[in-house]
C-alpha positions, 0 to 999 in steps of 0.5 A: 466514512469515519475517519481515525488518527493515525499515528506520526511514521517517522523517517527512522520507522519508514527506514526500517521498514524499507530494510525489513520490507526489502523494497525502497520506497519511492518518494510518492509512496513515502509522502503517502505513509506521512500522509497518514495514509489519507484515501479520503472517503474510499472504501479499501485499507492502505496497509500500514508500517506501524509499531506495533502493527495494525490489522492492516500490517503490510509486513502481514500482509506481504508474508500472506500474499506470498505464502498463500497467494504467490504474490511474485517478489517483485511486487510490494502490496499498499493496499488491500481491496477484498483480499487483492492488491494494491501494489508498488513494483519496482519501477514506482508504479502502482499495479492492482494483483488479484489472487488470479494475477497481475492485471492490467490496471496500472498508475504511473506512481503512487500518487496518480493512484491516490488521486483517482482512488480519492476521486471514485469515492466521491463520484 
């Protein structure tokens, strides 16, 4: 899979974000967006804080999910998969939302959920 650069998220943008978002990122999703959102070689989209946005915007992204989806309030999404979620709850675990609801796949954090999305794309 081919890989692009993505853009340096500085301390200050990852602040801003959290106030924008209103959700305080955990320290484990924070080390994953100055990452560069690296999920090696699998094939779904982290969504991005970045200026101006990408077409992966989380801040899209989560007015979407909300407006079209009721996506509950709680939930922040990270990561698309075919028009479900990857999402933060408020407790730092990683919960997968379809649009038919929260199931029941869950990480205890960020990353657990990177390590094994890593390691399903090279199995």
């Amino acid at each position: 899979m081919e890989r692009f650069m993505v853009k340096t998220i500085t301390d200050a943008e990852i602040d801003e974000a959290q106030k924008m978002l209103g959700f305080e990122f955990p320290l484990e999703y924070i080390e994953f967006i100055k990452s560069g959102y690296d999920l090696g070689d699998a094939p779904i989209e982290a969504l991005e804080i970045s200026d101006p946005p990408s077409h992966a915007d989380i801040f899209g992204a989560l007015k979407d999910a909300r407006e079209y989806d009721d996506l509950p309030a709680e939930l922040l999404p990270i990561c698309e998969d075919n028009s479900d979620y990857y999402c933060l709850n408020p407790w730092g675990e990683v919960v997968f939302w379809s649009h038919n609801g929260v199931t029941d796949e869950k990480w205890a954090n960020v990353a657990e959920w990177r390590a094994q999305m890593i390691a399903e794309s090279e199995a």
